[in-house]
C-alpha positions in Angstrom: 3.6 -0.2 18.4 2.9 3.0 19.9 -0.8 4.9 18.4 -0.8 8.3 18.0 -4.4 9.7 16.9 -4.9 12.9 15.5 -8.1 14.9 15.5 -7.6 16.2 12.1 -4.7 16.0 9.7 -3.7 17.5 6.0 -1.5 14.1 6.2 -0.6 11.8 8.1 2.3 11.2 6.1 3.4 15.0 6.3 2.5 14.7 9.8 4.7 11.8 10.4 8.0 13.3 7.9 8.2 16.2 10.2 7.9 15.0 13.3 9.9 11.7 12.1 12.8 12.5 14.8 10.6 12.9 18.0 8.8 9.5 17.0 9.7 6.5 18.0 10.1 3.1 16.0 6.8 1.8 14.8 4.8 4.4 16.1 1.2 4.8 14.1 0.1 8.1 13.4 -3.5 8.1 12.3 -6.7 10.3 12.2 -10.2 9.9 10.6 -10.0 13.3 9.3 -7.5 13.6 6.6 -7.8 16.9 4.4 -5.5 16.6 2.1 -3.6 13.1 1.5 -1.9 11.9 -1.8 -1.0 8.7 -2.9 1.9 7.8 -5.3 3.1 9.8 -8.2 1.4 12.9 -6.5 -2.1 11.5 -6.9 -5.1 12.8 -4.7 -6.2 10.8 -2.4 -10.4 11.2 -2.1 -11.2 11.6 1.6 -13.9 9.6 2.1 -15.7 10.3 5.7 -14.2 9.5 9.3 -15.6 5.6 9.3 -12.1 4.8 6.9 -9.0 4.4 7.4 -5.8 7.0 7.0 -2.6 6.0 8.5 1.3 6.0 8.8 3.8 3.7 10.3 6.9 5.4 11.3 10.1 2.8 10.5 13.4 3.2 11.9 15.4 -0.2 11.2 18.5 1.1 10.2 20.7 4.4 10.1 21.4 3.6 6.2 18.8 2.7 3.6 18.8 -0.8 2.5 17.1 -2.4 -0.7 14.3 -4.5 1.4 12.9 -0.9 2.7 11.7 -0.5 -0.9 9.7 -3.7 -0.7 7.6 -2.8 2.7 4.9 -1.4 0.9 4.5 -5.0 -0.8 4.3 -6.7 2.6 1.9 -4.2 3.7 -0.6 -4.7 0.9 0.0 -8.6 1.6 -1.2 -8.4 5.3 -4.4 -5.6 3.9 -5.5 -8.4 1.5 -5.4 -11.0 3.9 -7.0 -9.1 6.7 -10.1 -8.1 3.8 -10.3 -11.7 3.2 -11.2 -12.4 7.1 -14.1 -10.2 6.3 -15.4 -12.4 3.6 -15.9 -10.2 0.6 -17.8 -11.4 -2.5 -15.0 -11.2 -4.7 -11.1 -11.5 -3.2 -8.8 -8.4 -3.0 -5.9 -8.1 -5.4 -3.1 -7.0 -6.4 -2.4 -4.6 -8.8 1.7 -3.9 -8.9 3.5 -3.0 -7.2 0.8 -2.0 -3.9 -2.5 -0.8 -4.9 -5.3 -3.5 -3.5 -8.4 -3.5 -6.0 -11.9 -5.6 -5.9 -13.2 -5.9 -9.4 -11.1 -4.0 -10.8 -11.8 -1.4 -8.2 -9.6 0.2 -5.7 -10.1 0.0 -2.4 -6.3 0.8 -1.0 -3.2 2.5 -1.9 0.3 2.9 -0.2 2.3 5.5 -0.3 6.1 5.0 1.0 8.5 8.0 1.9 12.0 7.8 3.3 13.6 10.4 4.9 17.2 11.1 4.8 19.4 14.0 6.9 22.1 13.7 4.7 24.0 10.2 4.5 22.1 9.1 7.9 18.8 7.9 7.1 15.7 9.2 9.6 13.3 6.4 8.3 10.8 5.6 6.8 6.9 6.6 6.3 4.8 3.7 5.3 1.6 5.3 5.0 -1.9 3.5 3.6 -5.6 4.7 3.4 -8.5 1.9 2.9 -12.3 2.3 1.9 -14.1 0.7 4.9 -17.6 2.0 5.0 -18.7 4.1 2.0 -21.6 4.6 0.8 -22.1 3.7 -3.5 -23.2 7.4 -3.9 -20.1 9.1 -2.8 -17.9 6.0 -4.7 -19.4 7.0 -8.3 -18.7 10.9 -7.6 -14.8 9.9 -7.3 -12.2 10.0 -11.1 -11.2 6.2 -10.9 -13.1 3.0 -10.0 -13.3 2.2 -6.6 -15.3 0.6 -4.0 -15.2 0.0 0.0 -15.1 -2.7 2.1 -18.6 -2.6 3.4 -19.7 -2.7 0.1 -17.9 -6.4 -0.8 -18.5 -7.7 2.3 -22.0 -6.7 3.0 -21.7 -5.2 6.6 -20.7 -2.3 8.1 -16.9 -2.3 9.3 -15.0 -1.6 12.7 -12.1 0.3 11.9 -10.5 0.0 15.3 -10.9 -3.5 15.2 -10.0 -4.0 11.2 -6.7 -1.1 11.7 -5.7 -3.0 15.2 -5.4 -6.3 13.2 -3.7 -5.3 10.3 -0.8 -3.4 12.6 -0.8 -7.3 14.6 -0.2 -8.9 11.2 2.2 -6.6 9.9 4.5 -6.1 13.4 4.3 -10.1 13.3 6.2 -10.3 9.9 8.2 -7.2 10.1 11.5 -8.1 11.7 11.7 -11.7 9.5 10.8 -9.5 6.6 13.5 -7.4 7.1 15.5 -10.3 7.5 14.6 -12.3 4.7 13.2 -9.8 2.4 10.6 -10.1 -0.4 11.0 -14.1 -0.8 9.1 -14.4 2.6 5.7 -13.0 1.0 6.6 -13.7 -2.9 4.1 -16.5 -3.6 1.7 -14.6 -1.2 2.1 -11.8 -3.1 2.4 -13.8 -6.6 -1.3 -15.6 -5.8 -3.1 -12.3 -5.4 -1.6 -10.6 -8.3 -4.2 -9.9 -11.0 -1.5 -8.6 -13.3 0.4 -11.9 -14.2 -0.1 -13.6 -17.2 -1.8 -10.6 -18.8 -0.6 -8.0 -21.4 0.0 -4.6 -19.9 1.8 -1.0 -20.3 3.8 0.2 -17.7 4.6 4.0 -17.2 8.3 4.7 -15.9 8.5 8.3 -15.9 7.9 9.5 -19.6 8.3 6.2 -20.6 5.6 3.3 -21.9 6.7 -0.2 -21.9 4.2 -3.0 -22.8 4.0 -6.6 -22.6 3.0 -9.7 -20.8 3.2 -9.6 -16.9 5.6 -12.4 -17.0 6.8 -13.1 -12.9 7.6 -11.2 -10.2 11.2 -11.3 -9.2 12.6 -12.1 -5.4 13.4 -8.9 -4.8 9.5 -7.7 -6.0 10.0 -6.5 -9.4 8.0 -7.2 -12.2 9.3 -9.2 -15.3 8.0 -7.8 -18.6 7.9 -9.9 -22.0 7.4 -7.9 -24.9 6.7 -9.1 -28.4 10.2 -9.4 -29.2 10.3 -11.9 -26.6 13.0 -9.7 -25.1 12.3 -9.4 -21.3 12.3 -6.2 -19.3 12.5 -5.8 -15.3 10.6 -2.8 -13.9 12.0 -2.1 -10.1 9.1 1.2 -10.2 6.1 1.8 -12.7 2.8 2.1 -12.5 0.6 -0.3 -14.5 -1.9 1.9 -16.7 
């Protein structure tokens, strides 16, 4: 993987969508001074000081989208989780679908994926991610949404060079099988850390609420829905409420 660290960014996301053609394959694009990122369905994302992380991976596997591209953001919360758990938190990271990372019932990462198409030929993809490291409790409660920071679980301050240097290891180590193999290579990773399944929940789909038991999640990532009815509904995008 080739690094690319920027002083300050509005996004390394925007950043990394512009510039997508002049970078090469697997190339990071990162910065401890984001202004203004945004996570998915055009939420804010808080900044939270220079000791965090706020990064994109720039994917070119293909000149033509393909299914398993939707699913990297699932392998990517897969390798965040397990590199948290190295660190020893009080409670373990999990998942909340289809790629936010929460502690308690706290967030502490969310990934944002972009593709980016000139026409029929696809450019690639931006797989970009921000994680609470080192926050202090103060600036946590001043934020619209539960969340909490790594330092905080774990009870120590963290590296971010060493904790963003062994997440980009773990994910370039699984990439090309993943790609490969798709979603089945992390789906009982993925299924063990879920803190959705087996529980009743409403999923928003554009204007639309469905509700239900978390049933299963599919081998292509999707989550299986059981409503009262007993009817069963697969949701390929959502956002748990």
């Amino acid at each position: 993987m080739e690094l690319l660290y920027l002083e300050t960014v509005d996004s390394t996301n925007k950043y990394a969508k512009e510039y997508i053609k002049e970078l090469s394959d697997k190339t990071v694009v990162y910065t401890y001074n984001q202004t203004s990122g945004r996570g998915r369905l055009e939420r804010k994302w808080n900044y939270m000081g220079e000791d965090n992380i706020y990064a994109s991976i720039v994917l070119k596997p293909s000149s033509e989208m393909k299914e398993v591209y939707s699913n990297l953001t699932q392998l990517l919360c897969v390798v965040l989780a397990e590199v948290m758990e190295e660190y020893n938190p009080i409670s373990p990271p999990k998942i909340k679908w289809p790629n936010d990372i929460r502690i308690n019932g706290k967030k502490i990462s969310g990934i944002l994926a972009e593709g980016v198409n000139n026409g029929k030929h696809f450019d690639g993809l931006v797989l970009g991610f921000g994680v609470n490291l080192n926050v202090s409790k103060d600036v946590l409660d001043k934020i619209d949404q539960p969340a909490t920071s790594l330092n905080i679980e774990a009870g120590e301050c963290i590296d971010k060079d060493v904790f963003l240097k062994k997440v980009l290891e773990r994910f370039c180590l699984l990439y090309n099988r993943f790609i490969e193999e798709g979603f089945l290579l992390i789906r009982e990773d993925y299924k063990k850390r879920a803190e959705f399944l087996n529980k009743e929940v409403a999923v928003k789909v554009f204007d639309k609420i469905y509700k239900g038991i978390a049933e299963d999640v599919t081998s292509n990532g999707a989550l299986v829905l059981k409503s009262e009815e007993d009817k069963k509904q697969i949701l390929y995008i959502g956002d748990i409420l």
